[in-house]
C-alpha positions as YAML, in Angstrom:
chain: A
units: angstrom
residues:
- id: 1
  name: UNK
  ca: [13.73, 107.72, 34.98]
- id: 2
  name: UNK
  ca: [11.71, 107.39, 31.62]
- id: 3
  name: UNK
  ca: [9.64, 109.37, 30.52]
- id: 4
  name: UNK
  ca: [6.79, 109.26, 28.16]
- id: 5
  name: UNK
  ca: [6.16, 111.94, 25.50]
- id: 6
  name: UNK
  ca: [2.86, 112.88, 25.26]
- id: 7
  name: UNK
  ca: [3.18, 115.78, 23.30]
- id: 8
  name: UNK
  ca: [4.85, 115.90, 19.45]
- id: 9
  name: UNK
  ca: [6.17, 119.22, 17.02]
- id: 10
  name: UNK
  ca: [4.92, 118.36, 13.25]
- id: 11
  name: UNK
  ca: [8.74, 117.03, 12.51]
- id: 12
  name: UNK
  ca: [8.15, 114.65, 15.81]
- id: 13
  name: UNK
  ca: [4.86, 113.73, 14.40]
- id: 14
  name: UNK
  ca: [6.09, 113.18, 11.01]
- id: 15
  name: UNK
  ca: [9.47, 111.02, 12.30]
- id: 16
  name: UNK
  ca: [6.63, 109.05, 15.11]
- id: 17
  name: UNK
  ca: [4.04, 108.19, 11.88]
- id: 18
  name: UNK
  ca: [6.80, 107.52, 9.42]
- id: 19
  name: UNK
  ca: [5.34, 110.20, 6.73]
- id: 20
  name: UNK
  ca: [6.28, 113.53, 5.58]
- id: 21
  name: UNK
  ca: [5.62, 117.14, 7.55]
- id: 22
  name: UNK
  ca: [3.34, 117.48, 4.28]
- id: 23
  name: UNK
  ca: [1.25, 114.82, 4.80]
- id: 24
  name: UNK
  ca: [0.57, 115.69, 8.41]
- id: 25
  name: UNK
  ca: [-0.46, 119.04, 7.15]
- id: 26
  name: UNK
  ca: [-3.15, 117.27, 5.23]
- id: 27
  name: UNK
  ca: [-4.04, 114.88, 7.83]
- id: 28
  name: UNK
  ca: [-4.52, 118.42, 10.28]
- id: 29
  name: UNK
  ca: [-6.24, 120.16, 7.04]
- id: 30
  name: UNK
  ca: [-8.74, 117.21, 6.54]
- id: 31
  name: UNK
  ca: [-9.83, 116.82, 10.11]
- id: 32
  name: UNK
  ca: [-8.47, 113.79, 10.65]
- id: 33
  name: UNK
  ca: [-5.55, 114.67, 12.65]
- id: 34
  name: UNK
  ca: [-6.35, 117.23, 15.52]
- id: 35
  name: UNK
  ca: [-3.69, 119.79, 16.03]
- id: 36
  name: UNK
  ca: [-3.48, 122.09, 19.18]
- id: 37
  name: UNK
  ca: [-1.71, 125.56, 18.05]
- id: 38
  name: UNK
  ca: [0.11, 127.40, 21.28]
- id: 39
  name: UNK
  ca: [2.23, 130.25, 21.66]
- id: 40
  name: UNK
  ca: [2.36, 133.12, 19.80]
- id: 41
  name: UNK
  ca: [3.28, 132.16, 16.91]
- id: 42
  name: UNK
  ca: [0.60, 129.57, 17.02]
- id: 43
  name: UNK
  ca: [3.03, 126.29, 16.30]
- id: 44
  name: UNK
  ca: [1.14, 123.28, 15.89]
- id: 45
  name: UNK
  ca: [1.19, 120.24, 18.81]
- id: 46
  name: UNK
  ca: [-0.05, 117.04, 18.56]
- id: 47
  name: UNK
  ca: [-1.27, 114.23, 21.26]
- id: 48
  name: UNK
  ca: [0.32, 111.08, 20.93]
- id: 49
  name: UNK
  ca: [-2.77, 109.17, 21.75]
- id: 50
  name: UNK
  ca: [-4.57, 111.17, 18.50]
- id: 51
  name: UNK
  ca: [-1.40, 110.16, 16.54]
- id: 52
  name: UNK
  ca: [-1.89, 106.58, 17.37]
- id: 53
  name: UNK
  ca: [-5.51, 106.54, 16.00]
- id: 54
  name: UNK
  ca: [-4.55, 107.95, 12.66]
- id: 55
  name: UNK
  ca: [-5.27, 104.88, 10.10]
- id: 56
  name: UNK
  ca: [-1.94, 103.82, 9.03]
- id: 57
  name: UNK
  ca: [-1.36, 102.80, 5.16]
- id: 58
  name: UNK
  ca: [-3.72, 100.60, 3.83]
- id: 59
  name: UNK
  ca: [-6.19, 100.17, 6.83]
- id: 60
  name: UNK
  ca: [-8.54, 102.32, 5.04]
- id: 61
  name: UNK
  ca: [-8.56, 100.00, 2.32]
- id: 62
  name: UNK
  ca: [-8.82, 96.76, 4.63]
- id: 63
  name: UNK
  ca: [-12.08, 98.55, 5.98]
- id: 64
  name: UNK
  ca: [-13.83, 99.17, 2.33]
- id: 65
  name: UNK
  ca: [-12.93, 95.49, 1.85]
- id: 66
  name: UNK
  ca: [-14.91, 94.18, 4.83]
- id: 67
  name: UNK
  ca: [-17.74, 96.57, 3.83]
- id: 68
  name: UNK
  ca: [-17.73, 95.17, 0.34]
- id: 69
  name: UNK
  ca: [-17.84, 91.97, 1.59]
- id: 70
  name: UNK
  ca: [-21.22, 92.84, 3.07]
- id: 71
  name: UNK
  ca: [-24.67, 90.44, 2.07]
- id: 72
  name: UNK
  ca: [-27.50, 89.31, 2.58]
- id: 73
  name: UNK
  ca: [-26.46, 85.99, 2.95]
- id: 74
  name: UNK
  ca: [-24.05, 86.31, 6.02]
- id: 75
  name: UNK
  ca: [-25.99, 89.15, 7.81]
- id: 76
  name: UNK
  ca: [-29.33, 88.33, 8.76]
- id: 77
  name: UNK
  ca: [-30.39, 91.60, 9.56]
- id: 78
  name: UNK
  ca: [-29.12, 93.10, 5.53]
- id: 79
  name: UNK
  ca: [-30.99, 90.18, 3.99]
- id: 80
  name: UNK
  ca: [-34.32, 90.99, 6.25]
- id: 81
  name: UNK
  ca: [-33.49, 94.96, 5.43]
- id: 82
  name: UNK
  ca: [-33.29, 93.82, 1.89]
- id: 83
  name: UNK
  ca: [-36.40, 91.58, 1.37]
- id: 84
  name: UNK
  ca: [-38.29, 93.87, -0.10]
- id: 85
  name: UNK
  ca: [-40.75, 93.88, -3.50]
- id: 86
  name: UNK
  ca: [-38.54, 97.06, -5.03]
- id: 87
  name: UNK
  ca: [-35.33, 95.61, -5.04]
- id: 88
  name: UNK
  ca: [-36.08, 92.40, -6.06]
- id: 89
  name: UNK
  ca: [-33.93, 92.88, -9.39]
- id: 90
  name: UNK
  ca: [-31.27, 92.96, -7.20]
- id: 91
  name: UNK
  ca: [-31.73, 89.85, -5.70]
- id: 92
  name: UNK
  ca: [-30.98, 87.82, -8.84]
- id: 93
  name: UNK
  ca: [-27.30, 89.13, -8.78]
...
C-alpha cells in the first residue's frame, strides 16, 4: 500500500523543495509559503499542494521576461491603451 504524504515538517519541506530550512523560513516570513503551526509547541506544517506552487529558481525571472517583452505592437489592446496624445514621446522609442 502507498501512501501519499500530504503533510511536510520544515526539514521535509526543505529536503521536498531542494533548499535550506532557512530559506523556507523566509518563504513562510514573506507570505509566500503558508505554514500551519499545531501542537503546543506550535511546530510549523506545510501542504504539499502549497509546496508545489512555490516558484522554483528562476521562474520568477522567466515571468519579468515575458512582462518585459510586453508592446504595443503584439497586444492590440496595450497599443489601443497606449494611443494616447500624452504619451506620444513614448511612441518614438
Amino acid at each position: 500500500m502507498v501512501i501519499a504524504k500530504e503533510w511536510f515538517t520544515v526539514v521535509e519541506a526543505a529536503e521536498y523543495l531542494c533548499v535550506s530550512r532557512r530559506t523556507i523560513y523566509k518563504l513562510t516570513k514573506e507570505g509566500r509559503l503558508p505554514a500551519f503551526r499545531i501542537g503546543k509547541e506550535r511546530h510549523r506544517r506545510f501542504r504539499k499542494e502549497d509546496l508545489d506552487k512555490v516558484p522554483l529558481p528562476g521562474e520568477e525571472t522567466a515571468n519579468l521576461e515575458a512582462l518585459l517583452k510586453l508592446s504595443g505592437k503584439t497586444d492590440a489592446v496595450l497599443a489601443e491603451l497606449w494611443d494616447n496624445e500624452k504619451d506620444a514621446a513614448y511612441d518614438r522609442i
